[in-house]
C-alpha positions as CSV (number, residue, x, y, z in Angstrom):
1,X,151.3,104.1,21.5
2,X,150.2,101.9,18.6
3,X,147.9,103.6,15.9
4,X,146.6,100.4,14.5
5,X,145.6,96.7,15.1
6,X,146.6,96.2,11.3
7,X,150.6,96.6,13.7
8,X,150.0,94.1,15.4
9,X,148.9,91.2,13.3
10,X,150.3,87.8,13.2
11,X,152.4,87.0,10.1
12,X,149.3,84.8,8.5
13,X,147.4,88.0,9.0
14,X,149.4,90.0,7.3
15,X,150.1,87.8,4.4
16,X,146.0,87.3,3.6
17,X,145.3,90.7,3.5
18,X,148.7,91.4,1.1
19,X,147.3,88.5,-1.2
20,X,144.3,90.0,-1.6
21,X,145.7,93.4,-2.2
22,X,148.3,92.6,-4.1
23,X,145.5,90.9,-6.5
24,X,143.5,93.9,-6.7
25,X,146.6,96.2,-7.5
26,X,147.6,94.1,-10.5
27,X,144.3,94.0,-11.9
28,X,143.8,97.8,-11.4
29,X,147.6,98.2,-13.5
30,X,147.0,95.7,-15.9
31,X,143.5,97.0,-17.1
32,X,143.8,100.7,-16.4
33,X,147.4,101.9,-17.5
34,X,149.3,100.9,-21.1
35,X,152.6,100.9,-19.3
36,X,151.7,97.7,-17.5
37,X,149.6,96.2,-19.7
38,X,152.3,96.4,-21.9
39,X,155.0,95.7,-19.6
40,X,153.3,92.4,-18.3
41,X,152.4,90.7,-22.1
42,X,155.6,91.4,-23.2
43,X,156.7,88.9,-20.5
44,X,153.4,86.8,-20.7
45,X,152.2,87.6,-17.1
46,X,148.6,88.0,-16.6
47,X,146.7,89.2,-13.8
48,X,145.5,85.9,-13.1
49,X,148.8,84.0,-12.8
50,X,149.4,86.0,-9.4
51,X,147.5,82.9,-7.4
52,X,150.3,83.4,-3.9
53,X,152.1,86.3,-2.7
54,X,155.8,85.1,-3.9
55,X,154.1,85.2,-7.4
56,X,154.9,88.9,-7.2
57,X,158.4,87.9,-8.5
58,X,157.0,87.3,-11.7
59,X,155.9,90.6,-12.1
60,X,158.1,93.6,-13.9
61,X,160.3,96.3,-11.9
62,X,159.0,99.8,-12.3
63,X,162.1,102.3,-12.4
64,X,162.1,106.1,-11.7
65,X,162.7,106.4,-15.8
66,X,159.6,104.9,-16.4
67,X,157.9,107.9,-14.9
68,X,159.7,110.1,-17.2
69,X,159.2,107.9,-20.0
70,X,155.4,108.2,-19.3
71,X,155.7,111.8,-17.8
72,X,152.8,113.6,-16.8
73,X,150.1,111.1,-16.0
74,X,151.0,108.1,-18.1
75,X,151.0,105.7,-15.2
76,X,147.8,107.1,-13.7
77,X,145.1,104.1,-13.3
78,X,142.0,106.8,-12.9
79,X,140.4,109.8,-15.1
80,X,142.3,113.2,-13.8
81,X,138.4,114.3,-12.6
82,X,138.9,111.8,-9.1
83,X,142.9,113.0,-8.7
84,X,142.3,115.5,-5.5
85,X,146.6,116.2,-5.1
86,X,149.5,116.0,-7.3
87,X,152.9,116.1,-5.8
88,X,156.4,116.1,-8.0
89,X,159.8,115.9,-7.8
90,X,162.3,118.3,-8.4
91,X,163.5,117.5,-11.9
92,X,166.7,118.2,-11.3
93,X,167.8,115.7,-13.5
94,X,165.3,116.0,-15.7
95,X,161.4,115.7,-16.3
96,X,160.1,115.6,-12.7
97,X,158.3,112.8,-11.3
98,X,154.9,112.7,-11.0
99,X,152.1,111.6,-8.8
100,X,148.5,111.7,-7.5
101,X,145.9,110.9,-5.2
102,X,142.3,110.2,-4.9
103,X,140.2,110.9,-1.8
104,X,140.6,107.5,-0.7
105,X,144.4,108.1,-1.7
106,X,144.8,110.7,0.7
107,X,143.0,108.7,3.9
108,X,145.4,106.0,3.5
109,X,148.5,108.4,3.1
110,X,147.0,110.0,6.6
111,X,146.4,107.1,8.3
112,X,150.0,105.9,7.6
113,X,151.5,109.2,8.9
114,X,149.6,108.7,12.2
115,X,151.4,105.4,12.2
116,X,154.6,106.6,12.2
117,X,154.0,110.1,14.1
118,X,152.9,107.7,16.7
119,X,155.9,105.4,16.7
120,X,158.0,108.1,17.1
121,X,155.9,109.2,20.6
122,X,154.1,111.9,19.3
123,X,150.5,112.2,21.1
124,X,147.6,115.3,20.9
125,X,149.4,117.0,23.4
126,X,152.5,117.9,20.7
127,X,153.4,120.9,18.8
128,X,155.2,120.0,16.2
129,X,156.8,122.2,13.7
130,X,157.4,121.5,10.5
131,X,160.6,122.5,8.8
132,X,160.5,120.5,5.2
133,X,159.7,122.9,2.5
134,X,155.8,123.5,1.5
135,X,155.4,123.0,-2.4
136,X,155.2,120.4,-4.2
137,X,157.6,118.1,-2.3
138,X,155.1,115.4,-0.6
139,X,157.4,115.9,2.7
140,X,155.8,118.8,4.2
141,X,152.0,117.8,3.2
142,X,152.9,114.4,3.8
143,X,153.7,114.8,7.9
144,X,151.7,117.9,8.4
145,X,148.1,115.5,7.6
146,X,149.1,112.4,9.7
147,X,150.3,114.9,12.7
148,X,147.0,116.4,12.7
149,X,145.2,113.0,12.9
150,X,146.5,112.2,15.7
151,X,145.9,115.4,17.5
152,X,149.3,117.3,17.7
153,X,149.3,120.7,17.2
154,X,151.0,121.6,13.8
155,X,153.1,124.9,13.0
156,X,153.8,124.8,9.1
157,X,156.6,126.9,9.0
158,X,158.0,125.0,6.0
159,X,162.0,125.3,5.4
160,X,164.4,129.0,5.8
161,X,164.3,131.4,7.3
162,X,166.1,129.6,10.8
163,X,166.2,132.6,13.2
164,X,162.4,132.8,12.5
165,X,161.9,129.3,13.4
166,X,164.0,129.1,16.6
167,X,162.0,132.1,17.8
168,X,158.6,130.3,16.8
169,X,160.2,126.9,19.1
170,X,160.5,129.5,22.0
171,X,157.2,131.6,21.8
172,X,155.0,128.6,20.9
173,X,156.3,125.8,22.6
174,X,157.8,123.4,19.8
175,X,157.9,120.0,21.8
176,X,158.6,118.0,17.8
177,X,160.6,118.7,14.7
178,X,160.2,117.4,11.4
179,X,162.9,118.3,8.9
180,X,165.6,116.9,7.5
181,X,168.6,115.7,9.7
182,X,171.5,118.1,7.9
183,X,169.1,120.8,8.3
184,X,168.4,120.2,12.3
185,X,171.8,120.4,13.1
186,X,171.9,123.5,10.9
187,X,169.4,124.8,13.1
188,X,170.8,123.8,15.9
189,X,173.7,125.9,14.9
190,X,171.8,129.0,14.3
191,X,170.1,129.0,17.9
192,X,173.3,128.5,19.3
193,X,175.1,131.8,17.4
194,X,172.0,133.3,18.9
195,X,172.6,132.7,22.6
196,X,170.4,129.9,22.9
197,X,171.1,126.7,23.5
198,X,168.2,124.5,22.1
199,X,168.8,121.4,24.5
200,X,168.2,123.8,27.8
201,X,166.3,126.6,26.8
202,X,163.7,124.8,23.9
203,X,161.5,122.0,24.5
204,X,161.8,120.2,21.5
205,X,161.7,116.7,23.2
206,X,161.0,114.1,19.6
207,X,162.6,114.7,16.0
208,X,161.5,113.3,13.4
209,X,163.8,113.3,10.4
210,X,163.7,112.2,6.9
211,X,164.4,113.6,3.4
212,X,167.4,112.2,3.3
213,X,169.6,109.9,4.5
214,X,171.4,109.7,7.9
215,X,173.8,107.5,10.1
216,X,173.7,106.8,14.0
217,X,176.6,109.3,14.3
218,X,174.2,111.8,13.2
219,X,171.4,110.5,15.1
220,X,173.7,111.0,18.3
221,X,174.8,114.6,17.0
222,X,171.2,115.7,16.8
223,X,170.0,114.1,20.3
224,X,173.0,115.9,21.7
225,X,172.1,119.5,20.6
226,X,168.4,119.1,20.8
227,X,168.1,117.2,23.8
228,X,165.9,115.5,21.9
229,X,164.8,111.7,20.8
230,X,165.7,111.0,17.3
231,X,163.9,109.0,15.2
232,X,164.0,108.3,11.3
233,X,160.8,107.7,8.7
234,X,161.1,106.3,5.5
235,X,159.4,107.1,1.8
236,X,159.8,108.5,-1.5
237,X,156.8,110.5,-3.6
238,X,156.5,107.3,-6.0
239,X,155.6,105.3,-3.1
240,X,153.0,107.4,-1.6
241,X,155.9,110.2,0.2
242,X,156.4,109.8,3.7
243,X,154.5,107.2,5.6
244,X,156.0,103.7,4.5
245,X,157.9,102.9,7.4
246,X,158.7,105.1,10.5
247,X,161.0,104.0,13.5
248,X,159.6,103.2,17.7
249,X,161.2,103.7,20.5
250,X,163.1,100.5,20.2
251,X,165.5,101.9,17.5
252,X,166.0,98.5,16.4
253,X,164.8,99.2,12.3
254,X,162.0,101.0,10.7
255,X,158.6,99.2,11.2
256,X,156.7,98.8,7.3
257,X,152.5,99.2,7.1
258,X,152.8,96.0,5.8
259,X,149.1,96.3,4.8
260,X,149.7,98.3,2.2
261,X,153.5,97.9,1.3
262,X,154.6,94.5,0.1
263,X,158.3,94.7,0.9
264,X,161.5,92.6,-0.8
265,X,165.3,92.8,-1.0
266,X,166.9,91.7,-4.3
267,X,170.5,91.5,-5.8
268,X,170.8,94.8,-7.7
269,X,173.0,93.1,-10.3
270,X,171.1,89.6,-10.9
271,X,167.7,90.8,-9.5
272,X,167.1,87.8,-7.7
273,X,165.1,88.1,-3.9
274,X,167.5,87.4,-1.2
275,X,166.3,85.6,1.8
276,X,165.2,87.8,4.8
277,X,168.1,89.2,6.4
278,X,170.1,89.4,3.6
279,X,171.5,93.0,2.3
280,X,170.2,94.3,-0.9
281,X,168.0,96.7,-3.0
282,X,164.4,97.7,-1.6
283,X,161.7,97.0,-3.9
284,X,158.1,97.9,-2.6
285,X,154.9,97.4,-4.2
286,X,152.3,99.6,-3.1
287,X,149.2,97.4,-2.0
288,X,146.4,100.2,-1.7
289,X,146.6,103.1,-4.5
290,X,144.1,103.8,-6.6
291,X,145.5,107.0,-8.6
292,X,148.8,105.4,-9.7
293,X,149.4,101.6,-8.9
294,X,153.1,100.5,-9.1
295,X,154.1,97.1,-9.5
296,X,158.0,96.3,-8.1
297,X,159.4,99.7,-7.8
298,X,162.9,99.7,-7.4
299,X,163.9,102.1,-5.1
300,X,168.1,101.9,-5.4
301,X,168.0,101.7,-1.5
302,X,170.1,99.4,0.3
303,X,169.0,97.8,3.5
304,X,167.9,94.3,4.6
305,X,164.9,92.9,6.2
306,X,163.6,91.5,9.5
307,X,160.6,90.2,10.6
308,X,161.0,89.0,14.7
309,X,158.5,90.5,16.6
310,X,159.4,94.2,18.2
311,X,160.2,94.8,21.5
312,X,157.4,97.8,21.2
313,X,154.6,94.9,20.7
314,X,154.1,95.5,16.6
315,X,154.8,92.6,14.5
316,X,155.4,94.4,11.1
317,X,158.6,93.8,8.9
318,X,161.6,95.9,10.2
319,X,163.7,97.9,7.4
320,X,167.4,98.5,8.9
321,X,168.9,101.9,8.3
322,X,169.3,102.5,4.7
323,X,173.6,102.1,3.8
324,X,173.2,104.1,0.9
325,X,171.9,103.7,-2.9
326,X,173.4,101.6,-5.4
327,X,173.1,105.1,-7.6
328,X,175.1,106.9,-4.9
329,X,177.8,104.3,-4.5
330,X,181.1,105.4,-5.4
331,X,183.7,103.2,-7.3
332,X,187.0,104.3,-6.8
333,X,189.9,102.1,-7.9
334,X,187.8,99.2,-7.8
335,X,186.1,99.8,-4.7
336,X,183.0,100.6,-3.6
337,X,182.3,103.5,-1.6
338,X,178.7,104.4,0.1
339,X,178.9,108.4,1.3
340,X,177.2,107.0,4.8
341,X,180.6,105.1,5.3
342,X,182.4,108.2,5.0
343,X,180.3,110.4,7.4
344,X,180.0,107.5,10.2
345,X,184.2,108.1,10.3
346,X,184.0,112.0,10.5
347,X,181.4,112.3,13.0
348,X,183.0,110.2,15.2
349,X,186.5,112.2,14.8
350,X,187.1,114.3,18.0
351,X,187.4,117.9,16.8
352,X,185.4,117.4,13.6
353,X,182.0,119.2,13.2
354,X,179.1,117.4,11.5
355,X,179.4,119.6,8.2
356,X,181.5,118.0,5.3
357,X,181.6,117.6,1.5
358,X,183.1,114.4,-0.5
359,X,184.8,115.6,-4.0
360,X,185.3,113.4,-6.6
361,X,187.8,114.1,-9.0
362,X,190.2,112.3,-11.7
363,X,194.0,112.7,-11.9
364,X,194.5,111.0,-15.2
365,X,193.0,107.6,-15.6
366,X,192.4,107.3,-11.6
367,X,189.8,108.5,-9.5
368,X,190.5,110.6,-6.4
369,X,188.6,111.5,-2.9
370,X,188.8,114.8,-1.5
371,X,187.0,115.6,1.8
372,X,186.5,119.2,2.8
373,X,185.1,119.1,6.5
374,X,184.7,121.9,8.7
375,X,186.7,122.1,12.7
376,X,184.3,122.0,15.1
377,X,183.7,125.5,16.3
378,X,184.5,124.3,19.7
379,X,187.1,122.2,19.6
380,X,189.0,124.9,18.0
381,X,193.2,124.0,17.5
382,X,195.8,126.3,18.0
383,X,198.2,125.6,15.6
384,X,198.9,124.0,12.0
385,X,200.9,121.1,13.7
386,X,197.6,120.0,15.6
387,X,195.8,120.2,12.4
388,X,198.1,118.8,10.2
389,X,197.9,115.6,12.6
390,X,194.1,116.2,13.1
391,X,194.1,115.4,8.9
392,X,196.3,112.9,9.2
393,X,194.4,110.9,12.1
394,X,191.3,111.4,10.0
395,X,192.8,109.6,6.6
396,X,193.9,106.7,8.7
397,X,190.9,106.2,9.8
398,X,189.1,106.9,6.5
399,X,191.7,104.3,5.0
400,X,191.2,101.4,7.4
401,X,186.9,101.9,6.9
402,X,187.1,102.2,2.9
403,X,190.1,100.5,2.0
404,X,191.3,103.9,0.2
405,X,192.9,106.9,0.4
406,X,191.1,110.0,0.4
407,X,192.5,113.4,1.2
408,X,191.1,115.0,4.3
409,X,190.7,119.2,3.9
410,X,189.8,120.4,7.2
411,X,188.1,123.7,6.8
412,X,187.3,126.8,9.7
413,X,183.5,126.2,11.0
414,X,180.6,127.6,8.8
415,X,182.3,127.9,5.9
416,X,181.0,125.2,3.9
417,X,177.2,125.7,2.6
418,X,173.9,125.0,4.1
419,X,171.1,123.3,3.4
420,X,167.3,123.9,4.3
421,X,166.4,121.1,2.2
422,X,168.2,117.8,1.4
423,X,171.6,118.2,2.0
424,X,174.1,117.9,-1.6
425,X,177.1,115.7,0.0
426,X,178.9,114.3,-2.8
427,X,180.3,116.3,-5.9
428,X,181.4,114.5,-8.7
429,X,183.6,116.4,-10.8
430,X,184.7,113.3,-13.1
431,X,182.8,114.2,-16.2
432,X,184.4,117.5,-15.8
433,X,187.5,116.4,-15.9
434,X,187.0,114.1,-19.2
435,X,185.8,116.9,-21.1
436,X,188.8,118.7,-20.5
């Protein structure tokens, strides 16, 4: 089912009403926050020169620092009195990030969750339970709004506690799960050591998974326990959370509300726009917030572009599934790693379950890989020589794909840690080791 005509538009459509928006949003940045007033004279751009919509490139990137720099509400465009919500970051890294929404905020943020709830083939006659963490995390919120628009019933029961929330699947009828992909399968898991088996005896028929990133291997490991349909959605808090783009049946790339995203792909080392199709960075300019306008936000995502019309009947740009982010690449002798390259290999591995961890580390001057994955609980081996040779397969493989060796530490099943929440894959233990 489609949500909205605003799917459907023809390209000229589309391009009008992002002109106009796209307009509005500069002007409500350049005359309502410092950091972009600032920003745009020190490069001599005014809100007038944006006259057509590939004059966007002369406006200046917004970067996740600049919310720290400006940390609470320094890029806020309106008086705290009309902010109804403010979400956050973790701050794990530092200062968290911060955002807000005004009444008219929130109804857009809705209307784009229907979008994507909708792609994914959710209709009123859904439960869906939600298994992101409540807080301050826009996840949870984010999904639980739009699902309700469109009718489906909505079990919060937020992340943890997993026994509890296979027993709530079976007593009320879960028929869709939101959470994050690591954490599904971790469910999964937990039904199973229970005596259920959550493809026969659930009816969780639609996931829809985000939070972090995922490959098609996974995709096929989830569809497998579940039963289920798998589908992806794209966003980040800065953005507006969930809601930017959200997969359809077709699985052919994640379908953009162009109408209120104005999408492009640039070099992340010149920060030039590559043509559609190319492979690059993700930078998104909100077209329709009124609490905190962002001009160019760079989003360290790599993906590419397409814009032929779906098979599903929507017209809207297509985001392919995100490789990885140029923050999360690896360089290891010279070459570069993405962690999604690395997990596509194991999950495909015979014998291999879909739990793993990818260790950095540094023998002298020279960086080193070191992948503990667990055995697949039932593809169990019964001796060393059969895992020895299951290790050695493995780091073939892994050799051919990255054009490195990494060491391959097969581990017994449910012994590395789990995750209710985003999933921490890579450890980098490099700074550690230069201290020392």
């Amino acid at each position: 089912m489609i949500w909205s005509r605003e799917e459907t538009y023809d390209r000229e459509q589309i391009r009008t009403i992002q002109l106009k928006r796209l307009q509005e949003t500069v002007n409500r940045a350049y005359h309502h926050t410092k950091h972009y007033k600032e920003a745009m004279d020190a490069i001599g751009v005014e809100p007038g020169d944006i006259q057509r919509l590939e004059d966007v490139r002369k406006l200046p990137f917004t970067v996740k620092d600049d919310f720290r720099k400006n940390y609470p509400f320094g890029l806020f465009a309106v008086p705290q009195r009309e902010v109804v919500r403010y979400h956050a970051s973790s701050g794990t890294t530092g200062k968290p990030t911060v955002v807000g929404y005004t009444r008219h905020d929130m109804e857009v943020w809705k209307e784009l969750i229907a979008r994507i709830v909708c792609q994914a083939g959710v209709t009123e006659n859904d439960i869906a339970q939600v298994a992101f963490g409540y807080g301050l995390f826009t996840g949870a919120f984010g999904l639980h709004q739009g699902l309700e628009k469109v009718g489906a019933a909505v079990i919060p029961s937020s992340s943890g506690n997993t026994k509890k929330q296979i027993m709530l699947m079976q007593d009320f009828g879960t028929t869709a799960l939101v959470a994050t992909p690591s954490y599904g399968l971790h469910m999964a898991e937990i039904a199973r050591e229970m005596g259920i088996d959550p493809a026969k005896d659930l009816k969780v028929r639609l996931g829809l998974f985000g939070g972090e990133g995922s490959t098609e291997a996974m995709r096929k490991e989830l569809n497998e326990a579940w039963g289920m349909f798998a589908t992806e959605n794209y966003g980040m808090s800065e953005l507006i959370g969930p809601g930017v783009a959200g997969e359809c049946e077709c699985l052919c790339g994640m379908h953009i509300s162009e109408d209120h995203f104005l999408a492009e792909i640039i070099d992340p080392v010149t920060l030039e726009v590559l043509p559609p199709g190319s492979t690059g960075e993700l930078v998104i300019t909100p077209l329709s917030k009124e609490a905190l306008p962002l001009l160019r936000y760079r989003t360290k995502d790599i993906t590419s572009l397409h814009y032929e019309k779906c098979g599903c009947g929507r017209t809207t740009a297509r985001m392919s599934k995100i490789q990885g982010r140029t923050d999360d690449m690896l360089i290891i002798g010279g070459v570069n790693v993405f962690p999604s390259q690395i997990e596509e290999v194991l999950l495909n591995t015979e014998g291999l379950g879909a739990h793993y961890v990818i260790k950095v580390t540094k023998q002298g001057y020279l960086s080193k890989i070191q992948i503990d994955v667990e055995l697949s609980p039932d593809k169990m081996v019964d001796s060393f020589q059969a895992l020895d040779a299951l290790s050695k397969s493995t780091r073939a493989r892994l050799k051919t794909v990255l054009g490195i060796d990494a060491k391959v530490n097969i581990v017994e099943p449910r012994t590395l840690q789990r995750f209710e929440g985003k999933a921490t894959k890579v450890i980098d233990l490099r700074e550690e080791a230069d201290k020392q």
